[in-house]
Short mmCIF file of the C-alpha atoms (twelve columns), coordinates in Angstrom:
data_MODEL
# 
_entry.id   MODEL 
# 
loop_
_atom_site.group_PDB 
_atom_site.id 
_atom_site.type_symbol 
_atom_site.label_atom_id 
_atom_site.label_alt_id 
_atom_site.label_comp_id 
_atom_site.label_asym_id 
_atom_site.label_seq_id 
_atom_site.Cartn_x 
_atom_site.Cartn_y 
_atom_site.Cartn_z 
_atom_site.pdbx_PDB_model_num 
ATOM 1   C CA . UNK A 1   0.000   0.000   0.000   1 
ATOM 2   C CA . UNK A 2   2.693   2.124   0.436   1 
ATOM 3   C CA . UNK A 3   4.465   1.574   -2.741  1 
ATOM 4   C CA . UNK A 4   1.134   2.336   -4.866  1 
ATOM 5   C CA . UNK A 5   0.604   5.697   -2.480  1 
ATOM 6   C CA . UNK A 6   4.066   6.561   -3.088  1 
ATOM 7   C CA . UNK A 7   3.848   6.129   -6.755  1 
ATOM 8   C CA . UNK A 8   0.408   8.271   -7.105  1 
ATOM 9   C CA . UNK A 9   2.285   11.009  -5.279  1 
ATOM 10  C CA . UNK A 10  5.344   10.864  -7.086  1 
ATOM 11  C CA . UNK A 11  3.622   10.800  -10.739 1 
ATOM 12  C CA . UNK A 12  1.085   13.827  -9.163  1 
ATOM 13  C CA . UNK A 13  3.817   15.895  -8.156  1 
ATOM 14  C CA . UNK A 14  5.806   15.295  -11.720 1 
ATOM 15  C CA . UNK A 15  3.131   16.346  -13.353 1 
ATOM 16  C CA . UNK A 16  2.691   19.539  -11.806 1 
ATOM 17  C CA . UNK A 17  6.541   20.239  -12.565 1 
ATOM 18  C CA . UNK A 18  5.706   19.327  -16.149 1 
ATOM 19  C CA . UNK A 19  2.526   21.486  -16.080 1 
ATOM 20  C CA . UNK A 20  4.529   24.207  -14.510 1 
ATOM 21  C CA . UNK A 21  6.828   24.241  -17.448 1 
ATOM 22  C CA . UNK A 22  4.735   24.919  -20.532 1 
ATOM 23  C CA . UNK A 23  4.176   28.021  -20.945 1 
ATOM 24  C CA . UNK A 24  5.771   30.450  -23.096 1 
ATOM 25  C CA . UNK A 25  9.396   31.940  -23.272 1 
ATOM 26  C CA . UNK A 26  8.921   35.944  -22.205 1 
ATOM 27  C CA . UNK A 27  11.119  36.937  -25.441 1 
ATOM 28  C CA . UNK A 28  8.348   35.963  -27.147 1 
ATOM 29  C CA . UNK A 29  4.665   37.272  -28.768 1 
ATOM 30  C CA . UNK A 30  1.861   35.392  -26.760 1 
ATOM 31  C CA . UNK A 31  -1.339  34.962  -28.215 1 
ATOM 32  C CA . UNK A 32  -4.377  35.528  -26.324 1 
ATOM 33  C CA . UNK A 33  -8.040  34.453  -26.974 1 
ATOM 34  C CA . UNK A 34  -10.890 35.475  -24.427 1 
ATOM 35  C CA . UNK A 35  -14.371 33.956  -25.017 1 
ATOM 36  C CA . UNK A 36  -17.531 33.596  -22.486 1 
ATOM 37  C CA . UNK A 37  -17.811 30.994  -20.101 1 
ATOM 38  C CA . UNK A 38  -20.693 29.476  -18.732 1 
ATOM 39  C CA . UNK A 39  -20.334 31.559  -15.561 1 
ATOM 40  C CA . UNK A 40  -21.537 34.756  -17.385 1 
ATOM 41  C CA . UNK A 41  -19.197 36.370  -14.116 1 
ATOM 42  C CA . UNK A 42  -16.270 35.233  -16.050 1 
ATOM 43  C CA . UNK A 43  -14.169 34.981  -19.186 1 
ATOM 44  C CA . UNK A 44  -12.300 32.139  -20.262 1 
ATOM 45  C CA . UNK A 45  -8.546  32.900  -21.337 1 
ATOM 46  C CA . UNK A 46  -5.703  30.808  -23.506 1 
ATOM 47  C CA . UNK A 47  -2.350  32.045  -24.098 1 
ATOM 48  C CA . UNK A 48  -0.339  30.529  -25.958 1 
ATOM 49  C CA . UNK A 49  3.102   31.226  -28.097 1 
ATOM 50  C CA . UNK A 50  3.039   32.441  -31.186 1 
ATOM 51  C CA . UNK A 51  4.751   29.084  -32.984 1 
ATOM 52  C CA . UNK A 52  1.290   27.662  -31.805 1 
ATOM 53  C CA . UNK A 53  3.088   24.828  -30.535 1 
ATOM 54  C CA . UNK A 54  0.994   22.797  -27.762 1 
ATOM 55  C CA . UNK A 55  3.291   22.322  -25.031 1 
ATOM 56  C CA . UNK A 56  3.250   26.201  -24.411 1 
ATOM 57  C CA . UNK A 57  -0.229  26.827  -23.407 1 
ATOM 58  C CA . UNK A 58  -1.734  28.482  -20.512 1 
ATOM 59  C CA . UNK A 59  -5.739  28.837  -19.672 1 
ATOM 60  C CA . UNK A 60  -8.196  29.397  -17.411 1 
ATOM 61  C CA . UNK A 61  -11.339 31.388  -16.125 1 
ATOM 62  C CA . UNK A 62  -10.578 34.998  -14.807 1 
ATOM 63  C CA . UNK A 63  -12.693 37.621  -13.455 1 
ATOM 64  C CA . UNK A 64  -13.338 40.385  -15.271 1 
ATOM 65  C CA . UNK A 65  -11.603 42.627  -13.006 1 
ATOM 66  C CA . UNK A 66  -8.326  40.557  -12.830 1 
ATOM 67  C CA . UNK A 67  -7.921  42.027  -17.109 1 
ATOM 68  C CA . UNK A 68  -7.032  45.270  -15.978 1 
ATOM 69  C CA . UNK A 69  -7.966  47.552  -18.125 1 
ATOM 70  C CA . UNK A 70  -10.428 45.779  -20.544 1 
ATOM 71  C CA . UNK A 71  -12.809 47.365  -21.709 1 
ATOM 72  C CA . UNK A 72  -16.011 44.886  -20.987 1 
ATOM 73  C CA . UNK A 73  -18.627 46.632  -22.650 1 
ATOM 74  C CA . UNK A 74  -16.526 47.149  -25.599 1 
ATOM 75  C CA . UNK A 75  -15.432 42.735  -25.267 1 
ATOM 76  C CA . UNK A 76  -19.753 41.880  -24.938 1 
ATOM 77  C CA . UNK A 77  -20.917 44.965  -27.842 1 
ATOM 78  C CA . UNK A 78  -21.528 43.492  -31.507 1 
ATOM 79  C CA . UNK A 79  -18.725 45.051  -33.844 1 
ATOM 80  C CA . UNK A 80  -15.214 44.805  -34.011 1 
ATOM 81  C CA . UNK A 81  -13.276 46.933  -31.240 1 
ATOM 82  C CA . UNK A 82  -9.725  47.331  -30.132 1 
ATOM 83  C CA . UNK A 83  -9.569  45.008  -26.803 1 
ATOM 84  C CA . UNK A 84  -7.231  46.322  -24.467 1 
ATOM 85  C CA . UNK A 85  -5.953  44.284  -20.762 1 
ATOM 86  C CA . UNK A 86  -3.023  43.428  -18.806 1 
ATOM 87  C CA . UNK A 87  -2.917  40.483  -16.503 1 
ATOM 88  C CA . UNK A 88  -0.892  41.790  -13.315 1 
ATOM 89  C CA . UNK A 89  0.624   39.700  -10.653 1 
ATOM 90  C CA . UNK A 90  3.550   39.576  -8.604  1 
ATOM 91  C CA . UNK A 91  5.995   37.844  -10.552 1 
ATOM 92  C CA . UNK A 92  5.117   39.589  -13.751 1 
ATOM 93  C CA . UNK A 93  2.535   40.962  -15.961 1 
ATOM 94  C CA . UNK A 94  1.165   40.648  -19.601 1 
ATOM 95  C CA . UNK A 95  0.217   43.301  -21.361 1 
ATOM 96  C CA . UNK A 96  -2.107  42.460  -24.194 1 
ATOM 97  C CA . UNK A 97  -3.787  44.171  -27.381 1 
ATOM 98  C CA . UNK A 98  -6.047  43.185  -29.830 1 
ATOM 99  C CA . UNK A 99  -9.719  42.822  -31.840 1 
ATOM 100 C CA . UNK A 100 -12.726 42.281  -30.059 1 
ATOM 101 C CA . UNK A 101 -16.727 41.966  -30.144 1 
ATOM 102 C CA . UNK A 102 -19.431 39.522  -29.630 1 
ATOM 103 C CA . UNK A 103 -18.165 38.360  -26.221 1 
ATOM 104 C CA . UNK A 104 -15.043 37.511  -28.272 1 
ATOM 105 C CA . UNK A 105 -11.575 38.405  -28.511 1 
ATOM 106 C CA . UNK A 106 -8.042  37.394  -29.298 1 
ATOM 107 C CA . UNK A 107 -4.414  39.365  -30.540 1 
ATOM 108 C CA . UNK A 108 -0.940  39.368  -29.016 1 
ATOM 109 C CA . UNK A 109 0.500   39.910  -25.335 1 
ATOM 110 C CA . UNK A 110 3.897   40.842  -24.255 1 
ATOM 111 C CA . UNK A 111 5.336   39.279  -20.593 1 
ATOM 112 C CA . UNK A 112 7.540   41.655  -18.211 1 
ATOM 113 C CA . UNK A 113 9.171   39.577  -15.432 1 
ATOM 114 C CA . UNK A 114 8.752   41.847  -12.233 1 
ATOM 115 C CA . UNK A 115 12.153  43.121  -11.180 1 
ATOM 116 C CA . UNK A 116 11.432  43.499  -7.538  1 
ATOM 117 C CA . UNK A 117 10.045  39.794  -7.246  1 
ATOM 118 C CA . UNK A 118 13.048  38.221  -9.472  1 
ATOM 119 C CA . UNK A 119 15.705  40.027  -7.355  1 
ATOM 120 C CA . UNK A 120 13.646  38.808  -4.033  1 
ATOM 121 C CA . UNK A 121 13.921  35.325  -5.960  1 
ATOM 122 C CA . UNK A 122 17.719  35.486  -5.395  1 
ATOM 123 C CA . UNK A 123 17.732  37.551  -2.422  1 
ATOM 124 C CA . UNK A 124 16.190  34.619  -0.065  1 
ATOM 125 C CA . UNK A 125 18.234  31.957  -2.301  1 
ATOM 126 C CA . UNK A 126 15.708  30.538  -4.433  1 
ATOM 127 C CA . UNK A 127 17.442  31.524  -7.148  1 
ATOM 128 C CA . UNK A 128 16.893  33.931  -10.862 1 
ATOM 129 C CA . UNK A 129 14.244  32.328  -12.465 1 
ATOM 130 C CA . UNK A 130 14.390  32.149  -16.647 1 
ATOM 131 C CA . UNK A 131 11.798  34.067  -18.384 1 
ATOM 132 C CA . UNK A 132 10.205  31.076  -19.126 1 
ATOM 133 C CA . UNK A 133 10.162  30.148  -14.993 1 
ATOM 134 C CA . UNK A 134 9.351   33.480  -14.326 1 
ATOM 135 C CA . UNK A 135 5.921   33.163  -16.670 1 
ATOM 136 C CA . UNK A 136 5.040   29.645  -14.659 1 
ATOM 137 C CA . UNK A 137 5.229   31.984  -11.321 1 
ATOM 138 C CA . UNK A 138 3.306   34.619  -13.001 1 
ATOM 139 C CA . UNK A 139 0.559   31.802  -14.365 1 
ATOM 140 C CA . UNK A 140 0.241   30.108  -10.935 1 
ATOM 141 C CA . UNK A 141 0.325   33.055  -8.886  1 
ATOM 142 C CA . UNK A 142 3.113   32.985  -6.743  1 
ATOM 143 C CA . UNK A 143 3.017   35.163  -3.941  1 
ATOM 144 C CA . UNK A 144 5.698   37.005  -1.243  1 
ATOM 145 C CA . UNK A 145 2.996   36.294  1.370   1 
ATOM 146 C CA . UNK A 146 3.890   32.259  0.366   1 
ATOM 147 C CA . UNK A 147 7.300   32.764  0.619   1 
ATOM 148 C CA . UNK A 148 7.376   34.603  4.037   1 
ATOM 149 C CA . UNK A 149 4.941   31.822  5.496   1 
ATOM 150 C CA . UNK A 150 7.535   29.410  4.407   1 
ATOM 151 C CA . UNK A 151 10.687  31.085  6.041   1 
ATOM 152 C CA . UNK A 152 8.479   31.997  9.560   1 
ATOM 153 C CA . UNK A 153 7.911   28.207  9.409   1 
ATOM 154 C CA . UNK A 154 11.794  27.521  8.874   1 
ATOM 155 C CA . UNK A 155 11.013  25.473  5.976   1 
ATOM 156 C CA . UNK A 156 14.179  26.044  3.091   1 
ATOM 157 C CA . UNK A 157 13.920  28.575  0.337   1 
ATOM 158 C CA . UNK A 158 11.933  26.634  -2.093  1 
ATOM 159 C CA . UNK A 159 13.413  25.953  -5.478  1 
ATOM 160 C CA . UNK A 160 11.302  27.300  -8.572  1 
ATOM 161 C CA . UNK A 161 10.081  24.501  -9.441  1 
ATOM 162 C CA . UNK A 162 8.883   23.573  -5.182  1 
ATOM 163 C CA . UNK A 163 7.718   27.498  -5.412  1 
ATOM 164 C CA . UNK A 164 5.893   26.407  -8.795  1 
ATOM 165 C CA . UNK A 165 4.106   23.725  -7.659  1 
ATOM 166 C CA . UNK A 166 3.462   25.243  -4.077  1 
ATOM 167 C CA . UNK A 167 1.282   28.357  -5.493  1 
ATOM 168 C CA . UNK A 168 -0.309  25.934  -8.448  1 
ATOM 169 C CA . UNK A 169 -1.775  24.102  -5.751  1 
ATOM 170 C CA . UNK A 170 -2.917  27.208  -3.452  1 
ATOM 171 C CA . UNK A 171 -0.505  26.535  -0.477  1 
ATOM 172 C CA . UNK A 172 -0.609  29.981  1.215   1 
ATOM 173 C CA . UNK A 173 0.219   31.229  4.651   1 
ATOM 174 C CA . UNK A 174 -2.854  30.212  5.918   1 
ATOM 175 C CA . UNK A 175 -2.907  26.773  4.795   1 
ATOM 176 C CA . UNK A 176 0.752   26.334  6.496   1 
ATOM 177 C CA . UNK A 177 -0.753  28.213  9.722   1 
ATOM 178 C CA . UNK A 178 -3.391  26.218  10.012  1 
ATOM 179 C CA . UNK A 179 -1.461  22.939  9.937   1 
ATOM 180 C CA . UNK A 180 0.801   24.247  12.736  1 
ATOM 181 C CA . UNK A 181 -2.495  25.024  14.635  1 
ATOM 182 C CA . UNK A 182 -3.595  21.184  14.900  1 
ATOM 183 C CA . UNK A 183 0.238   20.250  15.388  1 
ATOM 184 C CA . UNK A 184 1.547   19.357  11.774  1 
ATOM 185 C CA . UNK A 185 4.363   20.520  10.354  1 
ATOM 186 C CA . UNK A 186 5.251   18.405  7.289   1 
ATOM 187 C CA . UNK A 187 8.900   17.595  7.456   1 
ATOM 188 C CA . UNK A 188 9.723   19.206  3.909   1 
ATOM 189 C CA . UNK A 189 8.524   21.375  1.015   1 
ATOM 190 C CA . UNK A 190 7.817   17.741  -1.227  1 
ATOM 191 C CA . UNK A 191 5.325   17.043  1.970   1 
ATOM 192 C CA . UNK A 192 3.788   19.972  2.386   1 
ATOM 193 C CA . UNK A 193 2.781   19.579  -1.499  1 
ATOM 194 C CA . UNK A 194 1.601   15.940  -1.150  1 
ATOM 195 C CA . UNK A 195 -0.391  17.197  1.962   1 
ATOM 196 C CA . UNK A 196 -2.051  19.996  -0.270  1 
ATOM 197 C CA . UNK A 197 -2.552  17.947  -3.563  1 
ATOM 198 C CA . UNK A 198 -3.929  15.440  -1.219  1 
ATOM 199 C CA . UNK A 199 -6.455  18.189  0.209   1 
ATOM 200 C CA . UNK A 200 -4.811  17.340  3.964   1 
ATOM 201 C CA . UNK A 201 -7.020  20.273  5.536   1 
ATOM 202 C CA . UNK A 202 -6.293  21.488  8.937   1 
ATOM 203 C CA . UNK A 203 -10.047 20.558  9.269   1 
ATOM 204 C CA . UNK A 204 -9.765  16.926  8.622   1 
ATOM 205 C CA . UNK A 205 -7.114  17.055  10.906  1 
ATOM 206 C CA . UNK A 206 -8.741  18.280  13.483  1 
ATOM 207 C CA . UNK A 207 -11.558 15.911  13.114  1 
ATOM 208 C CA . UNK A 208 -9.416  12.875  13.622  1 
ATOM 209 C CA . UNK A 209 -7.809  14.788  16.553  1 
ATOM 210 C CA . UNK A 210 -11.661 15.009  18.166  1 
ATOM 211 C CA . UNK A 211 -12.389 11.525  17.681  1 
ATOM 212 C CA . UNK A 212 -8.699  10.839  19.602  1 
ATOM 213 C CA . UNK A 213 -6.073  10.210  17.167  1 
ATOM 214 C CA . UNK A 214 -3.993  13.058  18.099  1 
ATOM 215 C CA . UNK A 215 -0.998  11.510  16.844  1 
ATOM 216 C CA . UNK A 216 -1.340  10.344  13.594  1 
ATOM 217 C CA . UNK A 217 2.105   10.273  11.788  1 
ATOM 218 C CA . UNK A 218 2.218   12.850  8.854   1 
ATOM 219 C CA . UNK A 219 2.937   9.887   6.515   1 
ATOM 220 C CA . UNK A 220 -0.443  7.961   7.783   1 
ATOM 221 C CA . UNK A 221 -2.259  10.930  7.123   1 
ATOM 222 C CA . UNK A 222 -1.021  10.619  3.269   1 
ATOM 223 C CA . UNK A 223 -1.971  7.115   3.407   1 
ATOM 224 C CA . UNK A 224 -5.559  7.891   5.237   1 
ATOM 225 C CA . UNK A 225 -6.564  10.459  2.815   1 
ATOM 226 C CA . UNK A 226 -5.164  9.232   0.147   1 
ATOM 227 C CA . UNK A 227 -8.008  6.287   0.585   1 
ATOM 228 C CA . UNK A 228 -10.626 8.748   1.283   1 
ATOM 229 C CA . UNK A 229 -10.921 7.275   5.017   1 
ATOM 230 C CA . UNK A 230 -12.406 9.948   6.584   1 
ATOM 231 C CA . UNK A 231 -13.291 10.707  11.053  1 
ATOM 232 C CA . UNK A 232 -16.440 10.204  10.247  1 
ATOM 233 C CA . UNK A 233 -15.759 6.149   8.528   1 
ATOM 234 C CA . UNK A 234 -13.468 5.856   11.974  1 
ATOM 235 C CA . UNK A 235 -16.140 7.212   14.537  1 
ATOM 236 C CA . UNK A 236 -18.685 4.620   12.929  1 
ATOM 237 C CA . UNK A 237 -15.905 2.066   13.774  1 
ATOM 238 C CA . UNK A 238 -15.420 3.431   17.486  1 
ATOM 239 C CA . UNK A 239 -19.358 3.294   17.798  1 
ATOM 240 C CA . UNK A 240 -19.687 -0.769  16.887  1 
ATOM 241 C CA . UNK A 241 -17.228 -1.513  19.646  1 
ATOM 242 C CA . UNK A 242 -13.758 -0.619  17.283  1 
ATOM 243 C CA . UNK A 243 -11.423 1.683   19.162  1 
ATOM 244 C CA . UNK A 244 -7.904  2.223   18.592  1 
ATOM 245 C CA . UNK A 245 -7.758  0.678   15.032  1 
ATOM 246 C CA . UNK A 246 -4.112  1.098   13.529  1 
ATOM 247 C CA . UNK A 247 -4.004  4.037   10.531  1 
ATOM 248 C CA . UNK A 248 -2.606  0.626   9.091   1 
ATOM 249 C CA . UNK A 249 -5.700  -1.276  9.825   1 
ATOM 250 C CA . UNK A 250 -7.945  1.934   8.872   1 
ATOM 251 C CA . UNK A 251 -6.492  1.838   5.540   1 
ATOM 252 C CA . UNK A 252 -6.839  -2.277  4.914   1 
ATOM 253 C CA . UNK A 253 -10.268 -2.165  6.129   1 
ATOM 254 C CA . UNK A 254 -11.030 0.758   3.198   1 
ATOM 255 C CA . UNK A 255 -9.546  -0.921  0.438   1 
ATOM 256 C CA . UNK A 256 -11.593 -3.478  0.873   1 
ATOM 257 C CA . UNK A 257 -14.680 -1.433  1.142   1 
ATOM 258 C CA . UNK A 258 -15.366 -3.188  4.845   1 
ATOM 259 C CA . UNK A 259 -18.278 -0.492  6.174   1 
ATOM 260 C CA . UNK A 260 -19.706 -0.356  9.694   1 
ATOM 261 C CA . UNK A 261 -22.847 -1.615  7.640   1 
ATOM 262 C CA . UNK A 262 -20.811 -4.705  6.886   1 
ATOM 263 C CA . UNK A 263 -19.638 -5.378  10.545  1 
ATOM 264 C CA . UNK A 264 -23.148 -5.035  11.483  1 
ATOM 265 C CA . UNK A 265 -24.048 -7.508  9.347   1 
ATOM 266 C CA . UNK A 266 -21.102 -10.080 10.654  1 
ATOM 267 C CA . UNK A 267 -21.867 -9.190  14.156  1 
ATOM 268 C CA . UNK A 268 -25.811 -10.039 13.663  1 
ATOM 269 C CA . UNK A 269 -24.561 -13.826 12.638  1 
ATOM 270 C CA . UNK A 270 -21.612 -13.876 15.082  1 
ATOM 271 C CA . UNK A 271 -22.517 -12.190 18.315  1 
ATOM 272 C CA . UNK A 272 -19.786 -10.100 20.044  1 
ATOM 273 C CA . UNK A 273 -17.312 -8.169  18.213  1 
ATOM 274 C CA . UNK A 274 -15.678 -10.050 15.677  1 
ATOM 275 C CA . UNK A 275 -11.816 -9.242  14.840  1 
ATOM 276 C CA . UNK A 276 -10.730 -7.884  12.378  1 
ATOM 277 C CA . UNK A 277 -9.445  -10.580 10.193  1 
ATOM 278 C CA . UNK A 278 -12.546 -12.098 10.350  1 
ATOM 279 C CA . UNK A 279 -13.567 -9.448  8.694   1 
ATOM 280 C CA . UNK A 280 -11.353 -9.256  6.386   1 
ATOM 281 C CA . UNK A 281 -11.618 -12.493 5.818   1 
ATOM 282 C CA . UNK A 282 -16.034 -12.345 5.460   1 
ATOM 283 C CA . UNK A 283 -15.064 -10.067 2.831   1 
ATOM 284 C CA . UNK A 284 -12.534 -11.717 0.911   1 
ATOM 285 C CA . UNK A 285 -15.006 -14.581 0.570   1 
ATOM 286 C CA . UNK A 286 -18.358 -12.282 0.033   1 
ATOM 287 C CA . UNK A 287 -16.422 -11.005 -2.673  1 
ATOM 288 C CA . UNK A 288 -15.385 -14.360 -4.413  1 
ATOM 289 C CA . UNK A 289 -18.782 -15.665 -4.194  1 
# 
């Protein structure tokens, strides 16, 4: 079980690297596109380099008010217009221009690494990203307010790709203050990620921690969530007469879809409070037959 939760991490985290990667070189013109979206509060977005090649692609919903400067009236009016907008965050900006009308718009965008944010980059030994890093900061949103959590929690300076695949995920201050509220600290940058991609809340945490595991091993959380095992699946457990199951156990009795429904069942033909091979073995065979 291990292995195979080691292996989903490993091949979720890669990805984001890869992910992280292509987008498009600053030196070069960046196509835009903008179209409607089902959510009439925002507009869908692709950029993309102008070779059109398809490993340098960014998209994604926005807000109107995150296109500074676009004129929306002008975008939604019938007619062709000039479509002005810069997308502005702080490891750079694009600053776009085209034709637009109908809800509709698309033309050519120039990226500006931010000076200040580059030089902090190197500053706290991260490192000068390349101008095509720099755009995967910009594109994910990469934040000081990320970076100062990190240091105030003595975790290292993260490398650009660990800084790239920290804000892709939404890892902020909060998140990493809220897991040092309910006593977790992952060890290192590649944990705090797994516990994020994962969706290790603070909350979920805490429920466990109510219910009396207060201390689960960082690594069994991984393996807990990871199989959607949940305080609520344990507490059903705890009121059949299970206390003090193993995260080990916790996660066997998951993967084999054993419920508190089941162990009713077995107990109704038994009597007593069967153990837990027994029911491991009652579903081994249930399953068989």
């Amino acid at each position: 079980m291990n292995r195979c939760i080691a292996l989903l991490l490993a091949l979720l985290c890669a990805s984001l690297t890869v992910s992280s990667a292509c987008v498009a070189a600053s030196g070069d013109w960046i196509e835009f596109d903008l179209r409607p979206t089902n959510n009439s509060n925002q507009i869908y977005a692709s950029f993309s380099d102008e070779r059109g090649r398809n490993d340098n692609h960014w998209s994604t919903d926005f807000a109107p008010s995150e296109l500074a400067g676009l004129d929306l009236a002008g975008f939604r009016a019938r007619g062709a217009h000039e479509i002005r907008f810069a997308v502005i965050r702080e490891a750079g900006r694009l600053d776009c221009l085209g034709t637009g009308g109908n809800s509709r718009a698309s033309g050519n965008c120039r990226f500006t690494a931010d000076a200040g944010f580059t030089a902090m980059l190197e500053r706290i030994g991260t490192g000068r990203p390349t101008a095509r890093e720099s755009f995967a900061l910009m594109a994910v949103n990469a934040r000081r307010e990320t970076l100062d959590a990190l240091a105030a929690a003595r975790y290292p300076a993260p490398s650009i790709n660990d800084l790239t695949a920290l804000a892709a995920l939404g890892v902020d201050g909060n998140y990493i203050r809220g897991l040092a509220s309910v006593g977790y600290r992952p060890s290192s940058l590649d944990a705090l990620v797994q516990f994020k991609a994962l969706n290790i809340t603070p909350e979920y945490v805490g429920g466990f921690i109510r219910i009396g595991y207060s201390r689960l091993a960082a690594d069994d959380l991984v393996q807990l969530k990871a199989l959607n095992v949940t305080p609520a699946y344990v507490s059903g457990f705890q009121q059949i007469g299970y206390r003090d199951l193993s995260p080990d156990t916790l996660v066997q009795l998951k993967a084999l879809d054993i419920t508190p429904e089941f162990v009713r069942s077995v107990q109704r033909q038994e009597g007593g409070t069967p153990p837990v091979d027994t029911l491991v073995n009652r579903k081994i065979f249930a399953r068989r037959n």
